[in-house]
C-alpha positions as CSV (number, residue, x, y, z in Angstrom):
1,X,27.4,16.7,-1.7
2,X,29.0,16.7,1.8
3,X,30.1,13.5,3.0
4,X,31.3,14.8,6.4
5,X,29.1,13.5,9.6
6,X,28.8,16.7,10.7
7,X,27.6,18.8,8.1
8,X,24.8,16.0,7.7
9,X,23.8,15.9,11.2
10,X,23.4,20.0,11.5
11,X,20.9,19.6,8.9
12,X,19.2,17.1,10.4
13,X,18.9,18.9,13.5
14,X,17.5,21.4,11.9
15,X,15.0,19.4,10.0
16,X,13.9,17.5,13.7
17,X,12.1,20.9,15.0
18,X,9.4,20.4,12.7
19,X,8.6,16.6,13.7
20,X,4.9,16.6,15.5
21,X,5.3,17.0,19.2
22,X,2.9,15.3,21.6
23,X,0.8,19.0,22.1
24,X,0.0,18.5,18.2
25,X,-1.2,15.1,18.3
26,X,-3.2,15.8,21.2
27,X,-5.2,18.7,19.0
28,X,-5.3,16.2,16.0
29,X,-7.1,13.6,18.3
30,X,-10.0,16.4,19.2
31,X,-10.7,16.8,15.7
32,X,-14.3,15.1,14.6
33,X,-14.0,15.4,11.0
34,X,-11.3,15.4,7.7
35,X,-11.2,19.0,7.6
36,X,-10.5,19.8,11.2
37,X,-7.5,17.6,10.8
38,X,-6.1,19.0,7.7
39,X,-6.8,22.6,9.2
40,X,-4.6,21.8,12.2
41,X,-1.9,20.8,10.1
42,X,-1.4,24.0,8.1
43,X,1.2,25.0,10.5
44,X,3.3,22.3,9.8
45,X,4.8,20.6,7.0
46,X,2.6,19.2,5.8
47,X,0.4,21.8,4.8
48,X,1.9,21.9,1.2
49,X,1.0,17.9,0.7
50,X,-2.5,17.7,1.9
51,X,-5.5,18.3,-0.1
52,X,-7.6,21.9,1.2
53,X,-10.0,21.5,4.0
54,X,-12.9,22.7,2.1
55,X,-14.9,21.2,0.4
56,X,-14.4,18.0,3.1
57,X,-11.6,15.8,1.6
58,X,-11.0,12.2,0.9
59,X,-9.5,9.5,3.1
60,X,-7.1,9.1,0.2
61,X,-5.9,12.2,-0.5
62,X,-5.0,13.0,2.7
63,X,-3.2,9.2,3.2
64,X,-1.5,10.3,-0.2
65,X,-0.6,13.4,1.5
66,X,1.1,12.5,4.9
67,X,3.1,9.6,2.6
68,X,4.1,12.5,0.4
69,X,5.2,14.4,3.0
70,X,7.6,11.8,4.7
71,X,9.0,10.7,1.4
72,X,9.8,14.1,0.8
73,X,11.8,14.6,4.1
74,X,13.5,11.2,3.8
75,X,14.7,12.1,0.4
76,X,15.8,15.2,1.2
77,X,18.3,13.6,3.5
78,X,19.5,11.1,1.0
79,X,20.1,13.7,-1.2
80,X,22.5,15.7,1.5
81,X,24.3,12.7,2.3
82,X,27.2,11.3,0.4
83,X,29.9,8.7,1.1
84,X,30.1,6.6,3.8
85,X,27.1,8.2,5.5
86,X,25.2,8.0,2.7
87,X,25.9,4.2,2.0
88,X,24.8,3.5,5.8
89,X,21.3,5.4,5.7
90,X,20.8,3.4,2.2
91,X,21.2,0.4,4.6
92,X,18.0,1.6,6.5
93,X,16.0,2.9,4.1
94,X,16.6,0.0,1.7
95,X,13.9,-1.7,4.0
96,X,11.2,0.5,3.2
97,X,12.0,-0.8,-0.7
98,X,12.5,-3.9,0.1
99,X,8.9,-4.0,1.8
100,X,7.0,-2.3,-0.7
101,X,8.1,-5.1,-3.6
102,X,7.5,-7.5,-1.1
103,X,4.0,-6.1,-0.5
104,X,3.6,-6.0,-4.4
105,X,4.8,-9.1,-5.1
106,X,2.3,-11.1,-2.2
107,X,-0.7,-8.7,-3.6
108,X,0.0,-9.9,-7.0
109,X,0.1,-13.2,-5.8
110,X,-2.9,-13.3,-3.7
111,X,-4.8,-11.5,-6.4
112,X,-5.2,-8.3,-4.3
113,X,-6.8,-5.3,-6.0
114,X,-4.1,-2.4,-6.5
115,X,-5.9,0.5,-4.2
116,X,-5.7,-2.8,-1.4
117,X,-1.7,-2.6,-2.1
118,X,-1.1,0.9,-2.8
119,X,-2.6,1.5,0.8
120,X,0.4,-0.7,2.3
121,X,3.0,0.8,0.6
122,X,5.8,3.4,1.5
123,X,7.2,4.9,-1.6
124,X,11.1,6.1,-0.9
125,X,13.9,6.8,-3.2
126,X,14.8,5.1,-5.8
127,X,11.2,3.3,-5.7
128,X,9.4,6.1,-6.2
129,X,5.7,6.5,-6.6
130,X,5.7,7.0,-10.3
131,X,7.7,3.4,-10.4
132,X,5.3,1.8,-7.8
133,X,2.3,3.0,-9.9
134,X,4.2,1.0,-13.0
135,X,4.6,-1.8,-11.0
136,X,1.1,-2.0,-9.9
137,X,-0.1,-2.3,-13.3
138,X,1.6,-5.6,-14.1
139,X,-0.7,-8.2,-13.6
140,X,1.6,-11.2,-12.4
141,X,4.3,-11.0,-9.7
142,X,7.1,-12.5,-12.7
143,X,5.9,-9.2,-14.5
144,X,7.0,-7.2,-11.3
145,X,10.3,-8.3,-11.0
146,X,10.5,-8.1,-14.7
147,X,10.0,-4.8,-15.0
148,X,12.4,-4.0,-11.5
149,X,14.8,-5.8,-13.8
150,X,15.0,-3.6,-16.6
151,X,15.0,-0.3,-14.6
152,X,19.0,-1.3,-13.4
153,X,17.9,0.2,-10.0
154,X,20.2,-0.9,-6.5
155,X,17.5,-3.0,-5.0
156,X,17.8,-4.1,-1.5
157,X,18.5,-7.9,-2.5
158,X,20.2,-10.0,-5.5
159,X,18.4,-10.9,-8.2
160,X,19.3,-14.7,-8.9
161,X,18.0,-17.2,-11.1
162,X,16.3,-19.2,-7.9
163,X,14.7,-16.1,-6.8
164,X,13.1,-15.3,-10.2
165,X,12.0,-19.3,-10.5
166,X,10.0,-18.8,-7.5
167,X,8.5,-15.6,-8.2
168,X,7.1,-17.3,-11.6
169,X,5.7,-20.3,-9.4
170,X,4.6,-18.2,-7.3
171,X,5.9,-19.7,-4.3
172,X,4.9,-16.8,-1.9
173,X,6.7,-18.4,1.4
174,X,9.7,-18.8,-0.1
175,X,10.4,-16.1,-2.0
176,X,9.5,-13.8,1.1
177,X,12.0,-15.7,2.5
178,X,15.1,-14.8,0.1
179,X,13.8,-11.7,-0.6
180,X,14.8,-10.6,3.1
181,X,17.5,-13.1,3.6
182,X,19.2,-11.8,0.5
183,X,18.7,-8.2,1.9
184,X,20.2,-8.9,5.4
185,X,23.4,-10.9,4.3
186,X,24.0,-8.3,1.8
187,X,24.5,-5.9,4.4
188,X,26.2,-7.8,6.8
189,X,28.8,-8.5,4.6
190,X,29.7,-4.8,3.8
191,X,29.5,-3.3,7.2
192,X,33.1,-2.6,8.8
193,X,33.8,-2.3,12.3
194,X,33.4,1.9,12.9
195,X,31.4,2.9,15.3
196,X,28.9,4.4,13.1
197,X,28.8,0.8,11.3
198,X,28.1,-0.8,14.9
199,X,24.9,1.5,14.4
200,X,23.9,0.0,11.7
201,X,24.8,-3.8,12.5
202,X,22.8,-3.1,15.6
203,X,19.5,-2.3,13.5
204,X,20.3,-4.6,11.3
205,X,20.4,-7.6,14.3
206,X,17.3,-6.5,16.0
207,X,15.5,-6.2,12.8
208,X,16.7,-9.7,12.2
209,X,15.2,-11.3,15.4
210,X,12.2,-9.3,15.5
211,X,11.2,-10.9,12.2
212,X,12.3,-14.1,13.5
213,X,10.8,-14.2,16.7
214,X,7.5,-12.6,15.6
215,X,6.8,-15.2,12.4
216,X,6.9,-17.7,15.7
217,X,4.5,-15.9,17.4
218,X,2.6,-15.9,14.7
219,X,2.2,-19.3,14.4
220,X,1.8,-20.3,17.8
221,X,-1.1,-18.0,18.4
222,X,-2.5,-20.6,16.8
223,X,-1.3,-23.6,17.9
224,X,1.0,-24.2,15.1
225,X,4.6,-25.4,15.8
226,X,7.0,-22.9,14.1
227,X,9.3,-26.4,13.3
228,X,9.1,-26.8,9.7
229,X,6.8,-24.1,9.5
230,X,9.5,-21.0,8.6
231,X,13.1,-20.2,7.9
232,X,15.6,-18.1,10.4
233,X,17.3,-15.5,9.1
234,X,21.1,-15.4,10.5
235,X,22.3,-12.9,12.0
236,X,20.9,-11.7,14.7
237,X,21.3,-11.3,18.4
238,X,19.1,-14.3,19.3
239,X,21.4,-17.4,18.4
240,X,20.8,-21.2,16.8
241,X,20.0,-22.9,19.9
242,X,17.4,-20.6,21.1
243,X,15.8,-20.1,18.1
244,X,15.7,-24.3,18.0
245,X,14.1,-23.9,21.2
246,X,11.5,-21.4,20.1
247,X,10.6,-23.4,16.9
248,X,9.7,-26.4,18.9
249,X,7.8,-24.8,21.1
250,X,3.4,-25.8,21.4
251,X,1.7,-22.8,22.0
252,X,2.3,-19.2,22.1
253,X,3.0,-19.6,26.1
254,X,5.6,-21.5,25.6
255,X,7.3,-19.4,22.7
256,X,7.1,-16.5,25.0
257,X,8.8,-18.5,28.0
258,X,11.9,-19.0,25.2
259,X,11.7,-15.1,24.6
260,X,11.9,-14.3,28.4
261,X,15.8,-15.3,28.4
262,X,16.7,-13.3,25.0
263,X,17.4,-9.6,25.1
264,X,13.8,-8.8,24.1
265,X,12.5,-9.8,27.6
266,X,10.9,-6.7,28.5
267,X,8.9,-5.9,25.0
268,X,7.1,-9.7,25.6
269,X,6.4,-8.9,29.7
270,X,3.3,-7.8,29.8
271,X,1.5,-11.5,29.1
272,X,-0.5,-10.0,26.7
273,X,-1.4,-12.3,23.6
274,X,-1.2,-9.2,20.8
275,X,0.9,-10.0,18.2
276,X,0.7,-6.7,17.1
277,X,1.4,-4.9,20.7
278,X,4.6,-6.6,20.7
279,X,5.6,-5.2,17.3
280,X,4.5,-1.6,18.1
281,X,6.4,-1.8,21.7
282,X,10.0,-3.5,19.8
283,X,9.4,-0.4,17.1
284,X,9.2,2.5,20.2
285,X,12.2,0.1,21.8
286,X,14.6,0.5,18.7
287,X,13.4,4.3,18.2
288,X,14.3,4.6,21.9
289,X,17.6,3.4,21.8
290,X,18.0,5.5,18.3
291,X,16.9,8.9,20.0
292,X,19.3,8.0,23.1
293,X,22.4,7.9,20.4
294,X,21.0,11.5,19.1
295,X,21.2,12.7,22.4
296,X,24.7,10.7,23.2
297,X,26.5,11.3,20.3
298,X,25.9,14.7,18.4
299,X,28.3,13.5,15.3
300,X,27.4,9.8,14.8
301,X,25.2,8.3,12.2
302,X,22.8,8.1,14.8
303,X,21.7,11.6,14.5
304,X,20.2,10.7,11.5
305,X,18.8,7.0,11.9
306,X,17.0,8.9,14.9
307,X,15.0,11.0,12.7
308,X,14.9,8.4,10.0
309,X,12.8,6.1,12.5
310,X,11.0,9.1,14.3
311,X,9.6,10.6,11.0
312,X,8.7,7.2,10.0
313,X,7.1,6.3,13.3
314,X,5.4,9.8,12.8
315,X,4.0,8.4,9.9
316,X,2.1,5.9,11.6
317,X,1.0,7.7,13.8
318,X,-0.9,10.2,11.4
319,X,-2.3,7.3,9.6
320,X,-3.7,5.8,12.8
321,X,-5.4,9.0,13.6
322,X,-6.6,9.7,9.8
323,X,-8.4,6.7,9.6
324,X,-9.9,7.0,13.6
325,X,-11.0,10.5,12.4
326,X,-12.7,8.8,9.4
327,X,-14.2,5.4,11.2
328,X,-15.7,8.1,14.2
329,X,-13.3,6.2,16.9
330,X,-13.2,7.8,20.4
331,X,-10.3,9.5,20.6
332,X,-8.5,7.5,23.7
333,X,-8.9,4.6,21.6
334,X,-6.8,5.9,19.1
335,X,-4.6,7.2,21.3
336,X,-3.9,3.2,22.2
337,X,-2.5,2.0,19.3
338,X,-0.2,5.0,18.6
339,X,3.7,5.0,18.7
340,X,5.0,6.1,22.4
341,X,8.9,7.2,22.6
342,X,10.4,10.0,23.5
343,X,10.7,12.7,21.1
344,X,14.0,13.9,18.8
């Protein structure tokens, strides 16, 4: 396999003509039923994933499908990409993993049925679906990381006696915690100082403070002080003695006056209250900046991280629209809560 930039980033280009443009998700939205959606996408990709139009299919097999689809095109790209290149994407889709056995791990926990879970995950290389439908079987989280044990698989985090004590007490905060702590430090200590590690490092940091800022948010929304309340992750762009500030913060007014002198500034501006808006507009931020890169720089590892976030963002898109279809939701009020960027 090629480890040379270039070679990767010419397939990649190649691979970006098929992502949905905004023509496509503008027919999808005019569709009234299941089948109308899966008939306008058998000119695209995904016609070989989804489930025939007729007889109407099910919600889940055309959820199954779209996943499918995406997990094909992201392996397809780890499979092209070698070396150094290689080892970066890893970096990024190493999250996916890590949030899937995160999202199995707090369902086995909070005794959540496995349909319930299944519906959260995002299956990618090496955490297959076949290995996600083993996991989801075990009934304890212990039995989980048991079985992730004995499969000798990279996983996006060390497996360490303290983790594995508070999976078995079942200690959901905490292990959360580690889980992703384990997962950022790991990579933060391998990346170099290249330009195409700066790429990564600069994910990796606003990935950090997103997760730290928006646990805050989460808890002031309702009046909770974040103080004693959740763990910072290091790392990031946001440093201690703002994050002090934001954890002793009252109420989610306050939290979001701390925010308005951090980078982030512009994706908490609007003095809206959604915790979720904020996510979605950080998310179209970082795929922003991502697709600026691909434009920038034809033969960096951004080229790749570009399509990497846009498929994924593509993703959730679909899914939004899937389920409007299904729950007979006008279609501007889908359109609201899908990704806006501009396209690869």
């Amino acid at each position: 396999m090629p480890e040379d930039i270039g070679y990767i980033n010419a397939r990649i280009r190649g691979m970006k003509s098929h992502l949905l443009d905004d023509d496509k998700y503008e027919e999808l939205l005019s569709k009234k039923n299941l089948s109308g959606f899966v008939e306008s996408m058998k000119d695209t990709p995904y016609k070989d994933f989804l489930p025939p139009s007729y007889p109407e299919p099910s919600l889940k097999e055309i959820i199954e499908g779209v996943n499918a689809e995406v997990v094909n095109s992201l392996g397809k790209i780890m499979k092209f990409s070698s070396g150094t290149p290689g080892k970066l994407l890893s970096h990024v889709t190493q999250r996916f993993t890590l949030s899937n056995i995160r999202a199995i791990i707090r369902g086995k926990m909070k005794k959540i049925p496995e349909d319930e879970i299944k519906e959260a995950l995002f299956p990618v290389y090496p955490l297959d679906m076949p290995k996600i439908e083993e996991l989801l079987k075990k009934e304890t989280a212990f039995e989980v990381a048991e079985l992730l044990i004995t499969w000798r698989i990279k996983l996006p985090f060390p497996v360490t006696r303290e983790i594995l004590k508070m999976i078995r007490n079942e200690d959901l905060s905490e292990t959360e915690y580690y889980l992703e702590k384990g997962y950022f430090e790991g990579i933060l200590n391998e990346l170099g100082n290249s330009q195409d590690d700066s790429i990564i490092l600069h994910v990796l940091k606003s990935w950090i403070d997103m997760r730290n800022i928006i646990g805050s948010l989460l808890l002031l929304k309702y009046n909770i002080k974040p103080a004693g309340k959740i763990k910072y992750i290091e790392g990031g762009y946001v440093g201690d003695r703002i994050l002090k500030r934001l954890s002793e913060a009252i109420n989610l007014e306050e939290g979001l006056k701390v925010i308005s002198i951090t980078p982030y500034r512009k994706i908490f501006s609007n003095g809206g209250t959604d915790i979720s808006s904020f996510e979605k507009r950080f998310e179209e931020s970082l795929t922003a900046w991502a697709v600026e890169g691909f434009i920038k720089d034809p033969l960096s590892i951004a080229v790749p991280v570009a399509y990497i976030f846009s498929k994924y963002n593509e993703l959730v898109n679909l899914r939004i629209i899937i389920y409007g279809i299904d729950q007979e939701i006008p279609p501007l009020e889908i359109k609201k809560y899908l990704f806006q960027y501009e396209r690869l």
